[in-house]
C-alpha positions as a Markdown table, in Angstrom:
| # | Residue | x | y | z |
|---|---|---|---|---|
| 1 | Unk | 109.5 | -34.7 | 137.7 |
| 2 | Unk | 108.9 | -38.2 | 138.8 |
| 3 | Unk | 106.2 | -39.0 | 136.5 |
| 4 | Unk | 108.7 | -37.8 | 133.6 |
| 5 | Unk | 112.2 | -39.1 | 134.0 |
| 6 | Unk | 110.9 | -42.8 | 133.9 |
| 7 | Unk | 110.1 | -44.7 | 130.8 |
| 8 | Unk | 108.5 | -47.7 | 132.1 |
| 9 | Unk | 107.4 | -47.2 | 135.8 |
| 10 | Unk | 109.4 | -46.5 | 139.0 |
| 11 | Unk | 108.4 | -46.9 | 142.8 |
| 12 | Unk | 109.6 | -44.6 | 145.6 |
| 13 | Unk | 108.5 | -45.3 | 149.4 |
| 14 | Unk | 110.3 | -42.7 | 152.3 |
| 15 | Unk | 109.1 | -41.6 | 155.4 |
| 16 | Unk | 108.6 | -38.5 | 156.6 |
| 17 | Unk | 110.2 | -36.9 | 160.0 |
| 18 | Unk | 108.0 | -34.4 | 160.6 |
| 19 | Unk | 104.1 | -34.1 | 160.4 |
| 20 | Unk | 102.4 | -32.1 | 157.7 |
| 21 | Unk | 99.6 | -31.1 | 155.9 |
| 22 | Unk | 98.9 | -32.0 | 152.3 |
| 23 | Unk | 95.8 | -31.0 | 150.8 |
| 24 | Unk | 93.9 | -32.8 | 147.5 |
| 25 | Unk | 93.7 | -30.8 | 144.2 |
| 26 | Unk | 90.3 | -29.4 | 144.6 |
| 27 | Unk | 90.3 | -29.5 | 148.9 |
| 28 | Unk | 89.0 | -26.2 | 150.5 |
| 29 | Unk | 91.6 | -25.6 | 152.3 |
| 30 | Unk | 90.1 | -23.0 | 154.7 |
| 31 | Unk | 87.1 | -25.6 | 155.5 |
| 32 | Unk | 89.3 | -29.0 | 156.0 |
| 33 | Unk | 92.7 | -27.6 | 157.7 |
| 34 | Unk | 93.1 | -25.5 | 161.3 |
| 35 | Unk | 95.5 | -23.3 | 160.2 |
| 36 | Unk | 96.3 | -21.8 | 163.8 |
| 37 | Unk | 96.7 | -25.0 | 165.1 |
| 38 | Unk | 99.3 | -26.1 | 162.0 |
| 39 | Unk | 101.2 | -22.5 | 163.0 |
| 40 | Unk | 101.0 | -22.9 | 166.4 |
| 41 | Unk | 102.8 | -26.6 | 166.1 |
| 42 | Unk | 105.2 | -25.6 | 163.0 |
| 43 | Unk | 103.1 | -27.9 | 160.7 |
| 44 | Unk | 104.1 | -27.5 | 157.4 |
| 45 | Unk | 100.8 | -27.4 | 154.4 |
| 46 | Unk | 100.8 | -28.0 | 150.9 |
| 47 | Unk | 98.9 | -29.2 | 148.2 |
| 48 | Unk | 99.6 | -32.1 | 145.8 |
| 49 | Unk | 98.5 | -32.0 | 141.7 |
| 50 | Unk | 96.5 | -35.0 | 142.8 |
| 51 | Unk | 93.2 | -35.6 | 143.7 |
| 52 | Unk | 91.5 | -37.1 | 146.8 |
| 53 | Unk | 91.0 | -35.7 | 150.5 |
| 54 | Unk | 93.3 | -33.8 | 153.1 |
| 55 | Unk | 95.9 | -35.7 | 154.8 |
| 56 | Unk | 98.2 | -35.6 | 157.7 |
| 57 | Unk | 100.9 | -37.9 | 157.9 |
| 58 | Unk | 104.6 | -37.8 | 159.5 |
| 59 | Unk | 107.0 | -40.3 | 161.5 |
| 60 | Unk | 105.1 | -43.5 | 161.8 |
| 61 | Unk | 103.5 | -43.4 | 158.4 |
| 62 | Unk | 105.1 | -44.8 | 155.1 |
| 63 | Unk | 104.4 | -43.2 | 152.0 |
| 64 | Unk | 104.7 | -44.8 | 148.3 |
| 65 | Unk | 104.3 | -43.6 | 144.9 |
| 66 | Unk | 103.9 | -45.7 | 141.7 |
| 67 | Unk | 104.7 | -44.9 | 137.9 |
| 68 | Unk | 103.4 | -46.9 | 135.8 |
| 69 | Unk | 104.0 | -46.2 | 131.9 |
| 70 | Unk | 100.4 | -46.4 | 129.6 |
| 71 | Unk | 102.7 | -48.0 | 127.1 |
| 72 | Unk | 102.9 | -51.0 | 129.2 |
| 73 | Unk | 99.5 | -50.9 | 130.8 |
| 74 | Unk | 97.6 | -49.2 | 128.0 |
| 75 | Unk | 94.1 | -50.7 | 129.8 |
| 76 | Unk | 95.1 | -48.6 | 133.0 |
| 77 | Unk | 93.6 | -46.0 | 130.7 |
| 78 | Unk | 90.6 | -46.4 | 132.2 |
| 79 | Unk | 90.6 | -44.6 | 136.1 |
| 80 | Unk | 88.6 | -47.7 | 137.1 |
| 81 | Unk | 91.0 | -50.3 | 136.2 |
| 82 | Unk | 93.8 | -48.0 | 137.6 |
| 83 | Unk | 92.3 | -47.7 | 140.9 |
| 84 | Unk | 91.5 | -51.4 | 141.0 |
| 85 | Unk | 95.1 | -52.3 | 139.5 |
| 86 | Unk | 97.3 | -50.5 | 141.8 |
| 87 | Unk | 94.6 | -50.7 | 145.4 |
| 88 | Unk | 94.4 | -54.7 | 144.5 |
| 89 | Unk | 98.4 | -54.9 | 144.7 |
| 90 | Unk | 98.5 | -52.9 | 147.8 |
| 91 | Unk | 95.8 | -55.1 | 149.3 |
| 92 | Unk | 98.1 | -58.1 | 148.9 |
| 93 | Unk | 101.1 | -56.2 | 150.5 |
| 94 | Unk | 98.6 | -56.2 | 153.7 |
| 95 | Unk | 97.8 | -60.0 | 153.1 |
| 96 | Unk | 101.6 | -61.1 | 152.6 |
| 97 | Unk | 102.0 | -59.7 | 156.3 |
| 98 | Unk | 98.5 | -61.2 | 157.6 |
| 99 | Unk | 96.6 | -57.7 | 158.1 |
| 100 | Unk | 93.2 | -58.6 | 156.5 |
| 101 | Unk | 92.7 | -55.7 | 154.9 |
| 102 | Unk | 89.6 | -54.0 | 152.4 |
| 103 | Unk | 89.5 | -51.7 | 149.5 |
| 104 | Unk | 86.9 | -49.6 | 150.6 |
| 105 | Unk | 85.4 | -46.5 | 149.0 |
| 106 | Unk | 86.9 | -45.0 | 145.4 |
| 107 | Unk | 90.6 | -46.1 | 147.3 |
| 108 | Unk | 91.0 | -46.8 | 150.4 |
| 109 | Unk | 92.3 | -49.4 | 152.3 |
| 110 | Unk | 90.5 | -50.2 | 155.5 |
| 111 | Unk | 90.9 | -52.8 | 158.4 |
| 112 | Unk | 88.0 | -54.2 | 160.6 |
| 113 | Unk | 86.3 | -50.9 | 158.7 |
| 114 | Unk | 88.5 | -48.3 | 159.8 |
| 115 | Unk | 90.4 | -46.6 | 157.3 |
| 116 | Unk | 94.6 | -47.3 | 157.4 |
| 117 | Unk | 95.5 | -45.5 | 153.5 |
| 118 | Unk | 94.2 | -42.9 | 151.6 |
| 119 | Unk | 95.2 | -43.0 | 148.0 |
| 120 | Unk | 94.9 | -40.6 | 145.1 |
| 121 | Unk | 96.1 | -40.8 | 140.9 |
| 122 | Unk | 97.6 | -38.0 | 138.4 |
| 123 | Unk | 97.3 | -39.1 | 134.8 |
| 124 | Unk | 99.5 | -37.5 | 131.8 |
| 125 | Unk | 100.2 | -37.9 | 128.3 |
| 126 | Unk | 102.0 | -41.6 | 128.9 |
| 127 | Unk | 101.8 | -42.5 | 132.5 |
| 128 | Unk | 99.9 | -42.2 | 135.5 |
| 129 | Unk | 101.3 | -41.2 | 139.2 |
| 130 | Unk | 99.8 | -43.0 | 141.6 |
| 131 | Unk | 100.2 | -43.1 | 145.7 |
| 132 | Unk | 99.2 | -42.7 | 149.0 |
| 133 | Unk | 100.2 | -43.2 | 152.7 |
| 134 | Unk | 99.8 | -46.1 | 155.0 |
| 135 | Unk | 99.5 | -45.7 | 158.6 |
| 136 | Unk | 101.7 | -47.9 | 160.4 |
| 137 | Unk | 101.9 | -48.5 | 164.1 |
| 138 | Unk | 104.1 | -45.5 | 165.6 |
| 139 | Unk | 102.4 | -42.7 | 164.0 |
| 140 | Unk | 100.6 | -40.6 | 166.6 |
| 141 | Unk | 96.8 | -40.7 | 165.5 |
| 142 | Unk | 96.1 | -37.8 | 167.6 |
| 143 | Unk | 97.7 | -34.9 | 165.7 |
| 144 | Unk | 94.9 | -35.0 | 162.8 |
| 145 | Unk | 91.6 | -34.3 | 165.0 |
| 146 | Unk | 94.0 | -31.1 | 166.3 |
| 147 | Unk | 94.8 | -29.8 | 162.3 |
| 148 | Unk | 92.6 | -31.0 | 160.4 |
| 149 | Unk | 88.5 | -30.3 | 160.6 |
| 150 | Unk | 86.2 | -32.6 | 159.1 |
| 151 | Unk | 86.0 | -33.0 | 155.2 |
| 152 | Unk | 83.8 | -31.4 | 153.1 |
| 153 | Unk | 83.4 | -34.8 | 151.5 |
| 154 | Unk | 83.1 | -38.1 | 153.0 |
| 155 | Unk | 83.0 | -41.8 | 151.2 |
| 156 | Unk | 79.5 | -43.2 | 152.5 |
| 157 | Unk | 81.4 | -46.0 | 154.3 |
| 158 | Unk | 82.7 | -43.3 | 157.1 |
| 159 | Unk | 79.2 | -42.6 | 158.4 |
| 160 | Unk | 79.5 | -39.2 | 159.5 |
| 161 | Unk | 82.1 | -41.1 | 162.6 |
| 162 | Unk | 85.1 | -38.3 | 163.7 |
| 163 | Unk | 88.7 | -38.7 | 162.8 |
| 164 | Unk | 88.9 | -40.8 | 165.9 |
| 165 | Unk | 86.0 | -43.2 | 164.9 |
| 166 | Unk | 87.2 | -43.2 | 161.3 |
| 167 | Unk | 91.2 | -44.0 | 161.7 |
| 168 | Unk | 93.3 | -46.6 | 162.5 |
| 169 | Unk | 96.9 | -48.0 | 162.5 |
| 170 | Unk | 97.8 | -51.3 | 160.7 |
| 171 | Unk | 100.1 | -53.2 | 163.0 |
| 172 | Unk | 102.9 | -53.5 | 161.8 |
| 173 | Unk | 106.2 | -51.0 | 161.5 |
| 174 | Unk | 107.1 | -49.1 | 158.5 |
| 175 | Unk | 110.6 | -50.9 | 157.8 |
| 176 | Unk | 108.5 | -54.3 | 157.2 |
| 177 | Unk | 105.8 | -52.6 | 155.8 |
| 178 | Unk | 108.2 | -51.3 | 152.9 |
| 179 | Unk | 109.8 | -54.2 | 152.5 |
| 180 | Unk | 106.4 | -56.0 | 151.7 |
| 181 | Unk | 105.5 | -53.4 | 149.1 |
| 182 | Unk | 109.2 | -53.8 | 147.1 |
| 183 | Unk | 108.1 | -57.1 | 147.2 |
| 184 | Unk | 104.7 | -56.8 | 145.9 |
| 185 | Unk | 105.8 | -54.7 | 142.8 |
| 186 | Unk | 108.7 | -56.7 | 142.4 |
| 187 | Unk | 111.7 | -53.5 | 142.5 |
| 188 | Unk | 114.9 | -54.7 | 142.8 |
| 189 | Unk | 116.9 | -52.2 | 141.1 |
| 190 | Unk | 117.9 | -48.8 | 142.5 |
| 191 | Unk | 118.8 | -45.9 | 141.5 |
| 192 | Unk | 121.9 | -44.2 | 141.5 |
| 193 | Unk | 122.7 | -41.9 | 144.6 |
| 194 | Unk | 123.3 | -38.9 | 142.6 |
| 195 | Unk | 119.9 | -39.2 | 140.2 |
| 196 | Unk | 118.3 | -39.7 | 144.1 |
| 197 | Unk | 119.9 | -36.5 | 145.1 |
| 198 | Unk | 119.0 | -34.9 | 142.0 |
| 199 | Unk | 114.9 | -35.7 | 142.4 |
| 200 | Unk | 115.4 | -34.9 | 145.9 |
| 201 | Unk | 116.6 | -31.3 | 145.6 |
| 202 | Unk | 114.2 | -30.8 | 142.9 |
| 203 | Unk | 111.0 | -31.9 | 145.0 |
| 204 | Unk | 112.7 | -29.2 | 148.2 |
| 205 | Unk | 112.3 | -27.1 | 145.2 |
| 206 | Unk | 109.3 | -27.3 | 144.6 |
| 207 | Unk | 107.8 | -27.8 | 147.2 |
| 208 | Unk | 109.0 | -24.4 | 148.4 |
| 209 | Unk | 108.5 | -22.1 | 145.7 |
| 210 | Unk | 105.2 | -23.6 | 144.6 |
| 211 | Unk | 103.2 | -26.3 | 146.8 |
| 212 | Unk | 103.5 | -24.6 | 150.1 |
| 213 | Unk | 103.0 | -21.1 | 148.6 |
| 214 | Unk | 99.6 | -19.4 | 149.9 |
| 215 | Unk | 98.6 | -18.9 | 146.5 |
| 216 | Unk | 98.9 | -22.6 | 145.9 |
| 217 | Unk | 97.2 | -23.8 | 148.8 |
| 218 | Unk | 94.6 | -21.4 | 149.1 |
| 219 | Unk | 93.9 | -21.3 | 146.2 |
| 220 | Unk | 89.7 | -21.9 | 145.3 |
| 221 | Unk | 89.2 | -25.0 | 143.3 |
């Protein structure tokens, strides 16, 4: 959906209002998410067509997702220069607000060596989807050591440290924080309410009949 109905690259940042679950392509789902715990609290789960590690995120935490068209950026080709393309760009958002900020691991961005965003890519035929979340300084760290368990794999700059060890909160609040990133990758125009309403009902869709099925999520990679 997104990654189709834009010819040379398109940016959408929102916030959720609820905390939820969204698993990487290939996550075991049974071995990184406490499912009783997620029913218990009315945590939603899914899985995303990307790859990259289990998340939680909800009210406090700003999530983004980049376009970006191969015509234009036929190097970003190569996953390296994607990665290093897109995570240097969001490195500067950090900067712009003085938040010293790292690229740590495959794509991470970490602070004083604590992880604040996790980040993960989908490539197709002409453009690559690329985004992630950025924990800002209302979102209530404790709800991921209560759904999620520890992940089957770890980048070697976590160290075997807990969820508590391992996270952290950038200081600053989302509406700022978003501004930053329009900044960063230069958007200035919008679209159209209706075309917004449209993607909107299409992603409820979706993520309905397909990304929060049990055959999607539990599905074995």
């Amino acid at each position: 959906m997104l990654l189709t109905g834009f010819q040379f690259g398109a940016l959408r940042i929102w916030q959720p209002e609820q905390p939820f679950v969204v698993l990487g392509r290939s996550s075991p789902a049974d071995s990184e998410v406490n499912f009783d715990a997620c029913q218990r609290d009315n945590i939603w789960i899914g899985r995303r067509v990307s790859g990259g590690q289990t998340v939680v995120t909800g009210s406090g935490c700003l999530m983004y997702a980049i376009v970006l068209s191969y015509q234009t950026h036929p190097e970003l080709r190569m996953l390296d220069h994607a990665h290093q393309f897109v995570m240097t760009r969001m490195q500067k958002v950090t900067t712009s607000l003085g938040i010293p900020t790292s690229i740590s691991g495959v794509s991470d961005l970490t602070l004083a060596g604590k992880k604040v965003s996790g980040n993960s890519m989908r490539c197709v035929k002409d453009c690559f989807l690329y985004h992630g979340t950025m924990i800002c300084q209302d979102f209530d760290l404790s709800i991921v050591p209560k759904v999620l368990k520890r992940p089957v794999r770890e980048p070697d700059y976590r160290s075997g440290r807990s969820h508590e060890e391992f996270l952290t909160k950038l200081p600053v609040d989302t509406e700022t924080l978003k501004q930053a990133i329009m900044e960063q990758w230069d958007a200035k125009e919008s679209l159209p309410p209706d075309q917004v309403d449209v993607l909107v009902r299409e992603a409820e869709s979706l993520a309905v009949e397909k990304y929060s099925t049990d055959r999607w999520t539990r599905k074995v990679p």
